[in-house]
mmCIF file of the N, C-alpha and C atoms, coordinates in Angstrom:
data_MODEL
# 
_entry.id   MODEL 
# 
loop_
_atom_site.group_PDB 
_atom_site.id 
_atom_site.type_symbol 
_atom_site.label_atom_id 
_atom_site.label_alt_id 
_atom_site.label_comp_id 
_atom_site.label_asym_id 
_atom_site.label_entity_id 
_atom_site.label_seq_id 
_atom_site.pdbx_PDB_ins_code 
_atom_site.Cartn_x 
_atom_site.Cartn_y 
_atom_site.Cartn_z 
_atom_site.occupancy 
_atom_site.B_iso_or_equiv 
_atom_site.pdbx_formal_charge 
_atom_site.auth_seq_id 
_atom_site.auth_comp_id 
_atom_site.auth_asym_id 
_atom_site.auth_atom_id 
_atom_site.pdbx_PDB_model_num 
ATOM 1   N N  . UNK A 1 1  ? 111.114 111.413 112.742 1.00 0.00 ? 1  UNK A N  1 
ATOM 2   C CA . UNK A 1 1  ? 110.940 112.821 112.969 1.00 0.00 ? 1  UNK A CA 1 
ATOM 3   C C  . UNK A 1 1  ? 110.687 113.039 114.463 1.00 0.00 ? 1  UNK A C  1 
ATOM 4   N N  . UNK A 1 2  ? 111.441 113.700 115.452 1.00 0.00 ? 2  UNK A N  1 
ATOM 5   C CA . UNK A 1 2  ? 111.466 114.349 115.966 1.00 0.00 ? 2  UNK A CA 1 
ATOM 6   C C  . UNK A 1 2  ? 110.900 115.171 116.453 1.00 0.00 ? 2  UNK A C  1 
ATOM 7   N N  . UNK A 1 3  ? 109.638 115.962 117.583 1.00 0.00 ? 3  UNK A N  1 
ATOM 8   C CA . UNK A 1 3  ? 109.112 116.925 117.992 1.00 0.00 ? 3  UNK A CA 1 
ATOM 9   C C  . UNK A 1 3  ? 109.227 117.159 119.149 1.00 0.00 ? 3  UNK A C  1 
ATOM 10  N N  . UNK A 1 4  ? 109.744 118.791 119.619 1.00 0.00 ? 4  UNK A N  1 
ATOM 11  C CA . UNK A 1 4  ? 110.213 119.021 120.805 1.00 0.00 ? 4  UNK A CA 1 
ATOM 12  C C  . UNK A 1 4  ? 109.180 119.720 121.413 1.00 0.00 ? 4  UNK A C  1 
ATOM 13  N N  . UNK A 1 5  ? 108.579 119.318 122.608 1.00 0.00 ? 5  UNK A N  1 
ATOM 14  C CA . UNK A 1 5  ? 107.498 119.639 123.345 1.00 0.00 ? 5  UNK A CA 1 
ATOM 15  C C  . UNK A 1 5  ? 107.916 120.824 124.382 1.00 0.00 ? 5  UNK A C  1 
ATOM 16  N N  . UNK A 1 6  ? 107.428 121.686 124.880 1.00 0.00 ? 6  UNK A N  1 
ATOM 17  C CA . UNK A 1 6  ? 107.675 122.519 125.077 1.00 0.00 ? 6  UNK A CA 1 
ATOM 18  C C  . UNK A 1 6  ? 107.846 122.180 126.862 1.00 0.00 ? 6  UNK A C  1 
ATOM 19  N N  . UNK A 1 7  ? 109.144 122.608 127.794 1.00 0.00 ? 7  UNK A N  1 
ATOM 20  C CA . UNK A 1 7  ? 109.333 122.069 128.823 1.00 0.00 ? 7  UNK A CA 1 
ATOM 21  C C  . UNK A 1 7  ? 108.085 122.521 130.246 1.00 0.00 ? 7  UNK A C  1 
ATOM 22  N N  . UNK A 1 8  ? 107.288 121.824 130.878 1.00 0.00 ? 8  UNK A N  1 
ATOM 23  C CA . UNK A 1 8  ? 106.565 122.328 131.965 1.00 0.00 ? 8  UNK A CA 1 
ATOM 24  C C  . UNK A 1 8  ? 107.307 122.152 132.916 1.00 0.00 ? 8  UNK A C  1 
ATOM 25  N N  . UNK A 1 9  ? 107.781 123.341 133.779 1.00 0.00 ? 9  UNK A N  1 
ATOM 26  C CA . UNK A 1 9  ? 108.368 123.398 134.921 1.00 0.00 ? 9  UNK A CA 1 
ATOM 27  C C  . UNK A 1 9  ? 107.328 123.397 136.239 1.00 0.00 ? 9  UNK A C  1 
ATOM 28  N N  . UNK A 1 10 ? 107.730 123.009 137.811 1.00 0.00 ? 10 UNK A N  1 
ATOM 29  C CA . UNK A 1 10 ? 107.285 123.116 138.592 1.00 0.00 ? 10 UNK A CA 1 
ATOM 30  C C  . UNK A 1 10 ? 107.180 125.188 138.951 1.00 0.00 ? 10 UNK A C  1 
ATOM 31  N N  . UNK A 1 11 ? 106.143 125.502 139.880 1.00 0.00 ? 11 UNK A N  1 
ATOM 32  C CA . UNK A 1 11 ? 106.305 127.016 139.754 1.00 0.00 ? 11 UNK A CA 1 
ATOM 33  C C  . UNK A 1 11 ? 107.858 127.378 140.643 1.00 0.00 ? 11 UNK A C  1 
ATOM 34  N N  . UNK A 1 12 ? 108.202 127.395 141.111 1.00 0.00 ? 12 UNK A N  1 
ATOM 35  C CA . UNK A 1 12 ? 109.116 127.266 141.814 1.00 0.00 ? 12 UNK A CA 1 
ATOM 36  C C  . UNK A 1 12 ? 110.565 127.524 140.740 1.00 0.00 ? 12 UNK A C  1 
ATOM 37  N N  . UNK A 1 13 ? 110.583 126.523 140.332 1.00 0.00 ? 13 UNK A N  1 
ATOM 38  C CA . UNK A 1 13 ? 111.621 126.565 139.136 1.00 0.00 ? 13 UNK A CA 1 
ATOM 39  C C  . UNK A 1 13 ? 111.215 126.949 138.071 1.00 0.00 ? 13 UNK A C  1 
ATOM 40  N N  . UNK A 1 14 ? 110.247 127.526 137.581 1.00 0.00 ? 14 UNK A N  1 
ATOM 41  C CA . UNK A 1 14 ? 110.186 128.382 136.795 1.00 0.00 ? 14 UNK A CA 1 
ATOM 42  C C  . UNK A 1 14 ? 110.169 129.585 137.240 1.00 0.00 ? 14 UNK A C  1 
ATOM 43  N N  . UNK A 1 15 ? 110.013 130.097 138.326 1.00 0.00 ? 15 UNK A N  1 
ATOM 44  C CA . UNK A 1 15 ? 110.206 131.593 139.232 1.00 0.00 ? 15 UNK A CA 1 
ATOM 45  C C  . UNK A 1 15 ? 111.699 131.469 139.069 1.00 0.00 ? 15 UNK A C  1 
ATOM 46  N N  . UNK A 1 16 ? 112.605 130.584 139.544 1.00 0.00 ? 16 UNK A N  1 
ATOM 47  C CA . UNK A 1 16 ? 114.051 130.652 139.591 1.00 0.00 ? 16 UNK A CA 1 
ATOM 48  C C  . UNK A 1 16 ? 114.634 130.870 137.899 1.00 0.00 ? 16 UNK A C  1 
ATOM 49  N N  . UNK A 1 17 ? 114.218 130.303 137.203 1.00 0.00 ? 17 UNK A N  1 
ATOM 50  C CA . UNK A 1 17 ? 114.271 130.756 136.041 1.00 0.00 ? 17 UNK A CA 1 
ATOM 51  C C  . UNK A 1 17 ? 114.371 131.500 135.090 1.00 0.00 ? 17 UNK A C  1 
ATOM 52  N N  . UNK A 1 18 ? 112.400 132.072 135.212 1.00 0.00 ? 18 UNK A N  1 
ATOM 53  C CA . UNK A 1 18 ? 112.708 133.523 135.020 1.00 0.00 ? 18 UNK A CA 1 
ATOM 54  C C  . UNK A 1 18 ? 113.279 134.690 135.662 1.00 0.00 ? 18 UNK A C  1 
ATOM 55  N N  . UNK A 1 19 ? 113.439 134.569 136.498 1.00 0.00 ? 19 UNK A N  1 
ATOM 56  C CA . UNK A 1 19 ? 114.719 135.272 137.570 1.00 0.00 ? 19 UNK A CA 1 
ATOM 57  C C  . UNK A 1 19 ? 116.221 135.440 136.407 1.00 0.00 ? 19 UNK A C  1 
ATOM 58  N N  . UNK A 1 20 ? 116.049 134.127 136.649 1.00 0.00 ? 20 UNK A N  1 
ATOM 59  C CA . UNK A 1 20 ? 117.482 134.148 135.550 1.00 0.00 ? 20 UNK A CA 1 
ATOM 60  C C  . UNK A 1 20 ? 118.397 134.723 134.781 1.00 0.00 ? 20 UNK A C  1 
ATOM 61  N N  . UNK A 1 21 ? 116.728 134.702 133.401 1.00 0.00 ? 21 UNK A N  1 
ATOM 62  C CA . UNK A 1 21 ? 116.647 134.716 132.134 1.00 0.00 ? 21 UNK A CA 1 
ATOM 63  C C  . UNK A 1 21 ? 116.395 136.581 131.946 1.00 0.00 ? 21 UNK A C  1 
ATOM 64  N N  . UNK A 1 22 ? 115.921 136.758 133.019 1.00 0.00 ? 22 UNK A N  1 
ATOM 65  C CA . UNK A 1 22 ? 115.707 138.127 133.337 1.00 0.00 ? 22 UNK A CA 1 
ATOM 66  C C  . UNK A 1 22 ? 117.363 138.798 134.022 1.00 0.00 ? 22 UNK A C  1 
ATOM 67  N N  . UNK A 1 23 ? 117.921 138.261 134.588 1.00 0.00 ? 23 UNK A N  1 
ATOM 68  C CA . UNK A 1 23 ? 119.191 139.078 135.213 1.00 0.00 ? 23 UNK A CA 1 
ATOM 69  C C  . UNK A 1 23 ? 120.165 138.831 134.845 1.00 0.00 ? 23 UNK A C  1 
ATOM 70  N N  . UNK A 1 24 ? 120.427 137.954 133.872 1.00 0.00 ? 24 UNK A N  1 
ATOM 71  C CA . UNK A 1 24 ? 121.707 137.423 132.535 1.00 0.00 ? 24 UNK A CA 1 
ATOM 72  C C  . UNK A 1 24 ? 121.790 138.681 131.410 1.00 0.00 ? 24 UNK A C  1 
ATOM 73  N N  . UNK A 1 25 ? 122.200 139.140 131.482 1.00 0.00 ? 25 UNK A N  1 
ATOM 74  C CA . UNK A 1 25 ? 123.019 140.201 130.425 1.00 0.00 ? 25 UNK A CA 1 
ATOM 75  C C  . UNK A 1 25 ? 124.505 139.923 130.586 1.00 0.00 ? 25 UNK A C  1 
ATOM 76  N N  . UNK A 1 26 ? 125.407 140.593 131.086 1.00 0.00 ? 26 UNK A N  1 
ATOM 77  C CA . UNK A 1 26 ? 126.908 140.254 130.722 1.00 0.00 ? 26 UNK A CA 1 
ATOM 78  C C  . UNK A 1 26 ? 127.264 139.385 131.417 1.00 0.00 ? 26 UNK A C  1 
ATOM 79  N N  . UNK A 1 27 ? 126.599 138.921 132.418 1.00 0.00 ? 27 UNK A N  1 
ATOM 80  C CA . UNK A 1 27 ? 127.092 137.221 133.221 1.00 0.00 ? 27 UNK A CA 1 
ATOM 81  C C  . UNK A 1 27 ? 125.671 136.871 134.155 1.00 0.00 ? 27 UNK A C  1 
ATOM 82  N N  . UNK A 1 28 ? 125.894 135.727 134.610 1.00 0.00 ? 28 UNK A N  1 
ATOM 83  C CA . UNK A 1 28 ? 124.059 135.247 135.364 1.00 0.00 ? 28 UNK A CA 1 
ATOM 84  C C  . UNK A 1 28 ? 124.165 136.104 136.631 1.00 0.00 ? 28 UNK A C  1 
ATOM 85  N N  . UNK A 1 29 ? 122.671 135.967 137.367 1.00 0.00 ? 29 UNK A N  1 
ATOM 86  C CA . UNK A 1 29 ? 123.016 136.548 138.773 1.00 0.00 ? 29 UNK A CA 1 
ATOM 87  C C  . UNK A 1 29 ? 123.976 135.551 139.870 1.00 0.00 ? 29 UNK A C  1 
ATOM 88  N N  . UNK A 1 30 ? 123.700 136.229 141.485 1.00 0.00 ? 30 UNK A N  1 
ATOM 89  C CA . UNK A 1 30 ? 124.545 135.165 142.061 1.00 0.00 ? 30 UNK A CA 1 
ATOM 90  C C  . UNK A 1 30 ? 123.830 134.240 142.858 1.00 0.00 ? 30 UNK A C  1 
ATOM 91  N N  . UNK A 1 31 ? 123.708 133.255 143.505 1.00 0.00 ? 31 UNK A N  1 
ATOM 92  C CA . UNK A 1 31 ? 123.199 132.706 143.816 1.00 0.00 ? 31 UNK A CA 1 
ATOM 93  C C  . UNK A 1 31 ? 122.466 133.050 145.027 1.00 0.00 ? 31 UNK A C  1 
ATOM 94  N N  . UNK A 1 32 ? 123.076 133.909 145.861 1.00 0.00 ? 32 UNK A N  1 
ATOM 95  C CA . UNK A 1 32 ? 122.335 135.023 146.723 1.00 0.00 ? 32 UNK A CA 1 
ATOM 96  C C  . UNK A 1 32 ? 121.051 135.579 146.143 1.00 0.00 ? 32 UNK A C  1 
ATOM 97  N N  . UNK A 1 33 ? 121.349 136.257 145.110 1.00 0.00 ? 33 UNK A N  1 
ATOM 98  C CA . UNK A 1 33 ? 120.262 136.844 144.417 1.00 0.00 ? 33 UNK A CA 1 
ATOM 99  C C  . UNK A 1 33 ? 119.337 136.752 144.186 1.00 0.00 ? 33 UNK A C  1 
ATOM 100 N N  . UNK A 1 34 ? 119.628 135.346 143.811 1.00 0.00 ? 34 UNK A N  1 
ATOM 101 C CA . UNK A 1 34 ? 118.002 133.952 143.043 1.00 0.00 ? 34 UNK A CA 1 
ATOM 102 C C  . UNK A 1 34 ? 117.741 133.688 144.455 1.00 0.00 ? 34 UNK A C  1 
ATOM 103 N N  . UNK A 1 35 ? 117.929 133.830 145.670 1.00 0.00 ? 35 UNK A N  1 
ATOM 104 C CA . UNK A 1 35 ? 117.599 133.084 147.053 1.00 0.00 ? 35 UNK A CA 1 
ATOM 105 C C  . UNK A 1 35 ? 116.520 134.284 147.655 1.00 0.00 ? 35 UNK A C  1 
ATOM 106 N N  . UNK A 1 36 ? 117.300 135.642 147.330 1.00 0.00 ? 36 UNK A N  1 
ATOM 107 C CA . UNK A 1 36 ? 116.377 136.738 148.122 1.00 0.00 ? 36 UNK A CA 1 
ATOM 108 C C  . UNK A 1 36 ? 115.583 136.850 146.931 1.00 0.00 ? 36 UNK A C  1 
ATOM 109 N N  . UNK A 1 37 ? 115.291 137.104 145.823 1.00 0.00 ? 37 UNK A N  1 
ATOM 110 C CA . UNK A 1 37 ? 114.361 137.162 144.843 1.00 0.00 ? 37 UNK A CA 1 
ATOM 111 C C  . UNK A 1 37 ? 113.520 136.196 145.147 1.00 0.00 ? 37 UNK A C  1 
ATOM 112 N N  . UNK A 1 38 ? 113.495 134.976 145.129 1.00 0.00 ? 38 UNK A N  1 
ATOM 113 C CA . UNK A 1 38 ? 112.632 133.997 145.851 1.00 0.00 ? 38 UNK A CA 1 
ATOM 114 C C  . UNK A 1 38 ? 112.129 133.497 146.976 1.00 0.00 ? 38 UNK A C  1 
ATOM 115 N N  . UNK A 1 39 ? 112.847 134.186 147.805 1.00 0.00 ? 39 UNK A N  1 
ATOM 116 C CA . UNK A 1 39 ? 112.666 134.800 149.407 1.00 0.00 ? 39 UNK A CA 1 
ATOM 117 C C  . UNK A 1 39 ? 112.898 132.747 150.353 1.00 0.00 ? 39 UNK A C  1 
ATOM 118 N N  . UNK A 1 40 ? 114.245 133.002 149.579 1.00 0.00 ? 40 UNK A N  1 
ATOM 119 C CA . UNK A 1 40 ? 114.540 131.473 150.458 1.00 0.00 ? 40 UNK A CA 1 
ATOM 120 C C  . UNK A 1 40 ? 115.516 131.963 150.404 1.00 0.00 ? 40 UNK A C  1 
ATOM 121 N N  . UNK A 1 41 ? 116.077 131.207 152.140 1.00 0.00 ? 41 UNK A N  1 
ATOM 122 C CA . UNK A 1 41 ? 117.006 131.691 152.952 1.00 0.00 ? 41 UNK A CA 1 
ATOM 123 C C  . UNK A 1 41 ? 118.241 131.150 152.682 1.00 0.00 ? 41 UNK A C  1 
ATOM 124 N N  . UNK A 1 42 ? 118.226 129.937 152.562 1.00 0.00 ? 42 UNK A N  1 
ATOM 125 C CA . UNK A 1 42 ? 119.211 128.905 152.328 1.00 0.00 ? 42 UNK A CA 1 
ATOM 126 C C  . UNK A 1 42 ? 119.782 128.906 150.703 1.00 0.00 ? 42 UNK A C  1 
ATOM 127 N N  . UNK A 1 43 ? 120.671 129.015 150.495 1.00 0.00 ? 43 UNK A N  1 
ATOM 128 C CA . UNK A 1 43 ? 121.490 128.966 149.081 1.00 0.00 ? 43 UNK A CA 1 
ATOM 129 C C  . UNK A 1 43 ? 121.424 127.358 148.646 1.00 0.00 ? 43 UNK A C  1 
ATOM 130 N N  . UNK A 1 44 ? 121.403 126.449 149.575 1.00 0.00 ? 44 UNK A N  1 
ATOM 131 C CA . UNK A 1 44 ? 121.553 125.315 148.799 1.00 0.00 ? 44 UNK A CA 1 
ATOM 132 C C  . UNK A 1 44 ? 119.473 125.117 148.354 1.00 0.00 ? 44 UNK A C  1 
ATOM 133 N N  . UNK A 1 45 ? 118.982 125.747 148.656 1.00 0.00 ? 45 UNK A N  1 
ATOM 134 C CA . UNK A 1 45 ? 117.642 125.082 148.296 1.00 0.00 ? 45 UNK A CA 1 
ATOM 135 C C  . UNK A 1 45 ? 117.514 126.073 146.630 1.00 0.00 ? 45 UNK A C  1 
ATOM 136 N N  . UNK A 1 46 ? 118.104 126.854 146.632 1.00 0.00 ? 46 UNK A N  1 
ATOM 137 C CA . UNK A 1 46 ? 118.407 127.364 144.889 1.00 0.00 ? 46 UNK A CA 1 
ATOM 138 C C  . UNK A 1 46 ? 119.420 126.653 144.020 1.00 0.00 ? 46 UNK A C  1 
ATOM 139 N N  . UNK A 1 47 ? 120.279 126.345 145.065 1.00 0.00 ? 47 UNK A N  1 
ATOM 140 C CA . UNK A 1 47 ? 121.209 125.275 144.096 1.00 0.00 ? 47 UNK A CA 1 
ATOM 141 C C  . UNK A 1 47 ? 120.144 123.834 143.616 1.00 0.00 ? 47 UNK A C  1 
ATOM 142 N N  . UNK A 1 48 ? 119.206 123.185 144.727 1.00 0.00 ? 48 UNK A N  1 
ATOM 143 C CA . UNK A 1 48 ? 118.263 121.719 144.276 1.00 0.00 ? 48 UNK A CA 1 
ATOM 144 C C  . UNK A 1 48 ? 118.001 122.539 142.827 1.00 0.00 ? 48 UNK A C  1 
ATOM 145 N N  . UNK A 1 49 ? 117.324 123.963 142.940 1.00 0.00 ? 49 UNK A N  1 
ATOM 146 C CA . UNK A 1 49 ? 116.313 124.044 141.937 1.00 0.00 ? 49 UNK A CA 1 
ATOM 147 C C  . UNK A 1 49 ? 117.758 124.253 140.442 1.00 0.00 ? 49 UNK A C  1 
ATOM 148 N N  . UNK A 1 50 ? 118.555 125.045 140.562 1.00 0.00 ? 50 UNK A N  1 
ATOM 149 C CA . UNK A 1 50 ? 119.373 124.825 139.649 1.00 0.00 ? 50 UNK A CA 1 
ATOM 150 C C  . UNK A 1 50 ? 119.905 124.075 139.227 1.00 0.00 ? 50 UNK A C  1 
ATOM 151 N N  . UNK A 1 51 ? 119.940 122.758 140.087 1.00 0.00 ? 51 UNK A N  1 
ATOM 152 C CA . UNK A 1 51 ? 120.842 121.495 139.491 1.00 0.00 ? 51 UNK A CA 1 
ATOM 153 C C  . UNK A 1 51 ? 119.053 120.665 138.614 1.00 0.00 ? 51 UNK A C  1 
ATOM 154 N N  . UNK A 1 52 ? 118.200 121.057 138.961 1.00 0.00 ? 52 UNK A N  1 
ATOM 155 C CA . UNK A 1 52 ? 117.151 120.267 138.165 1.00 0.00 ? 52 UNK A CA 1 
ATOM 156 C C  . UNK A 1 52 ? 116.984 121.728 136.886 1.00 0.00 ? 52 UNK A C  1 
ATOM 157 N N  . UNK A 1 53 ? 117.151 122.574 136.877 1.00 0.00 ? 53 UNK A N  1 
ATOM 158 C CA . UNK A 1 53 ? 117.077 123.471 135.793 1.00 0.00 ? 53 UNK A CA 1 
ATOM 159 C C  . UNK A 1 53 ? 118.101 123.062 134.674 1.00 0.00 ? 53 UNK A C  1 
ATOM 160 N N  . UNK A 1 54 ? 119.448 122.918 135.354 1.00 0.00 ? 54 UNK A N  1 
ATOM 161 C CA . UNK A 1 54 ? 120.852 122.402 134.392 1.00 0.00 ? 54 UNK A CA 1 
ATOM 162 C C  . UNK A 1 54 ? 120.065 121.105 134.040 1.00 0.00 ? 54 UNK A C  1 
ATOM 163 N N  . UNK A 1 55 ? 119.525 119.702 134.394 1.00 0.00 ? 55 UNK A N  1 
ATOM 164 C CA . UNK A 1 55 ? 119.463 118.455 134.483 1.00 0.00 ? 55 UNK A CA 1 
ATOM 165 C C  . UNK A 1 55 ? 118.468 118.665 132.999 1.00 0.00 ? 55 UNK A C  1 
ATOM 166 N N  . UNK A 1 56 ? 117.583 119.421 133.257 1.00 0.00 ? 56 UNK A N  1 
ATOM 167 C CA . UNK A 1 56 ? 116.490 119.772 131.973 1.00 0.00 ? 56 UNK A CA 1 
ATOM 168 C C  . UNK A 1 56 ? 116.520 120.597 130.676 1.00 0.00 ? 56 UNK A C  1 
ATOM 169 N N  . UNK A 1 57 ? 118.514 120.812 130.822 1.00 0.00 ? 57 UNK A N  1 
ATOM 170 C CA . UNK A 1 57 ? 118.900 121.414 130.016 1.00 0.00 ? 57 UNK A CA 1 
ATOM 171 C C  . UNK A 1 57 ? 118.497 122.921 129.352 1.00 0.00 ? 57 UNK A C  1 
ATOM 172 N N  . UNK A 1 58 ? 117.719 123.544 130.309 1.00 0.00 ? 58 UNK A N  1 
ATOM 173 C CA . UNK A 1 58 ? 117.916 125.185 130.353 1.00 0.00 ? 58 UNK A CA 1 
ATOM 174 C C  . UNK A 1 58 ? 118.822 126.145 130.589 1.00 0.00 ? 58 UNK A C  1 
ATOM 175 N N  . UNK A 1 59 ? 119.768 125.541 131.714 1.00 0.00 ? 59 UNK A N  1 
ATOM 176 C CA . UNK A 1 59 ? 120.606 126.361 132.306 1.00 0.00 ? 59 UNK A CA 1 
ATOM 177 C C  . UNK A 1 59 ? 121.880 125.329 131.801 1.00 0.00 ? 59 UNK A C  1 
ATOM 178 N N  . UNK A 1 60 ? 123.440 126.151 131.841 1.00 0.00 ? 60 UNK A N  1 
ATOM 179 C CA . UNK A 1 60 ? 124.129 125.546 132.290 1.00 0.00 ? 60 UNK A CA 1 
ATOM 180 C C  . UNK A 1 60 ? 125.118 126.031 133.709 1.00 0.00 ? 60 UNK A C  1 
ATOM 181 N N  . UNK A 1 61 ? 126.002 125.572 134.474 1.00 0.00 ? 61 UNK A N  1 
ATOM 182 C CA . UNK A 1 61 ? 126.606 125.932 135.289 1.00 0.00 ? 61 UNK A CA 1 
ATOM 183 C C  . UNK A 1 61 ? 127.686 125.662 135.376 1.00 0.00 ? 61 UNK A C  1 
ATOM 184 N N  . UNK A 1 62 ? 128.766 126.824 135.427 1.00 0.00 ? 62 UNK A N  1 
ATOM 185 C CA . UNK A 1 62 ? 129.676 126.816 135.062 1.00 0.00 ? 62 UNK A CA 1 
ATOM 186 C C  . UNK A 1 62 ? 130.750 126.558 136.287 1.00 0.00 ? 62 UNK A C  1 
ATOM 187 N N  . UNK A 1 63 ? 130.904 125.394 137.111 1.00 0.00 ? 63 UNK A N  1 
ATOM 188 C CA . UNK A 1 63 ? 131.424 125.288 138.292 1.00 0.00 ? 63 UNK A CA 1 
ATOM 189 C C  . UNK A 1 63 ? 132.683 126.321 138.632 1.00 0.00 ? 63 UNK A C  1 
ATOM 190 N N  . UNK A 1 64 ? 132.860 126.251 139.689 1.00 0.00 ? 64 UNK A N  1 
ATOM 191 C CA . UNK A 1 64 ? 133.780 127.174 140.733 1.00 0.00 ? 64 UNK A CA 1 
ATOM 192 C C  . UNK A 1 64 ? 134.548 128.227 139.766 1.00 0.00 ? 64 UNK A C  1 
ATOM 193 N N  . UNK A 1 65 ? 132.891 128.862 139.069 1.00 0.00 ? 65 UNK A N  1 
ATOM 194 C CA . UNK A 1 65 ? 133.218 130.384 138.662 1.00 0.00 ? 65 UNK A CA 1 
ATOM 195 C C  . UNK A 1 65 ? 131.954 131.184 139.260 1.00 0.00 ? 65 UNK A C  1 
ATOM 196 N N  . UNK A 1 66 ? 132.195 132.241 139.686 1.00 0.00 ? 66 UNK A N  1 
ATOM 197 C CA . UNK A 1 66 ? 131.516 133.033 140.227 1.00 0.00 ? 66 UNK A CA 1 
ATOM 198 C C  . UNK A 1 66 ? 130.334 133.840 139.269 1.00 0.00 ? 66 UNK A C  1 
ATOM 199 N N  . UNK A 1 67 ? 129.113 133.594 139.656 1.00 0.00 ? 67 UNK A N  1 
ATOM 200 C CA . UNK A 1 67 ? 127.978 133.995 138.499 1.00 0.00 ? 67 UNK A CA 1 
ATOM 201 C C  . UNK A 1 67 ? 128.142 133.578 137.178 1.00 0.00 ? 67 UNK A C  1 
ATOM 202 N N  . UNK A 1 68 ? 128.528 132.180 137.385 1.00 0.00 ? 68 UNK A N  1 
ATOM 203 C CA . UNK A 1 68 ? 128.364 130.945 136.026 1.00 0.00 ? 68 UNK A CA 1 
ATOM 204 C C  . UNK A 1 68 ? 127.333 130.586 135.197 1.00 0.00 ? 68 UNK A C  1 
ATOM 205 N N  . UNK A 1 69 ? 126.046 131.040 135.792 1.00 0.00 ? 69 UNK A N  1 
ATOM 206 C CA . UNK A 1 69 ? 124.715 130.283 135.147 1.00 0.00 ? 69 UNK A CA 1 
ATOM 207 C C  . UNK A 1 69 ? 124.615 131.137 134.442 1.00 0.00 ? 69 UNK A C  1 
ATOM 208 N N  . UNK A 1 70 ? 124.444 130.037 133.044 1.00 0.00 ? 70 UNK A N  1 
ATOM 209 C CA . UNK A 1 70 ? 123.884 130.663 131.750 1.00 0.00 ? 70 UNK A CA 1 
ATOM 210 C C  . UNK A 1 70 ? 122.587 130.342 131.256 1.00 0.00 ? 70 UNK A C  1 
ATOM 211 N N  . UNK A 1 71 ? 121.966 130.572 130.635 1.00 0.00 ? 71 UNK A N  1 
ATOM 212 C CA . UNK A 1 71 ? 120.792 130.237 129.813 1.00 0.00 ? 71 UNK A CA 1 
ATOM 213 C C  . UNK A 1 71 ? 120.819 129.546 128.878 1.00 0.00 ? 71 UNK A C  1 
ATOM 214 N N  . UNK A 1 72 ? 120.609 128.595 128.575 1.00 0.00 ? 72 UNK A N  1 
ATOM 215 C CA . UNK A 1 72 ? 121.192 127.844 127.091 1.00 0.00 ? 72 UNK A CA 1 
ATOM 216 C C  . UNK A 1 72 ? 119.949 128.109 125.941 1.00 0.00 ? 72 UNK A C  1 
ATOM 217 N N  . UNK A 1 73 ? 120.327 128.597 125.014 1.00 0.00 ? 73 UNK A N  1 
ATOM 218 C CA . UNK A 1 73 ? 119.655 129.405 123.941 1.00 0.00 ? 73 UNK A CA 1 
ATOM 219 C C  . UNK A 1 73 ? 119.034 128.651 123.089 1.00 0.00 ? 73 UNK A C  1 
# 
């Protein structure tokens, strides 16, 4: 038997997160978005936190499509 523990994120990636989970209705936000919402400048330091969000199986990302990140349910 099996028990799934509930995931603890760093705050950081859980701010990027709920960001997310919050701006996903008919497609995810853009990666701009999650950068000024979190008030980081650089796009690749939202991509670290999204590639460890996908890695922990919350998100997925849908490569070289534009506002790909989904929430996995």
């Amino acid at each position: 038997m099996t028990t799934t523990e509930p995931i603890t994120l760093p705050p950081r990636q859980q701010e990027a997160f709920d960001f997310i989970r919050a701006n996903s209705h008919m497609y995810g936000p853009a990666i701009r978005e999650i950068a000024a919402a979190m008030g980081i400048r650089s796009p690749n330091g939202v991509v670290c936190h999204l590639n460890a969000l996908e890695k922990k199986g919350l998100i997925t990302i849908r490569r070289n499509v534009a506002r790909g990140i989904e929430v996995v349910q």
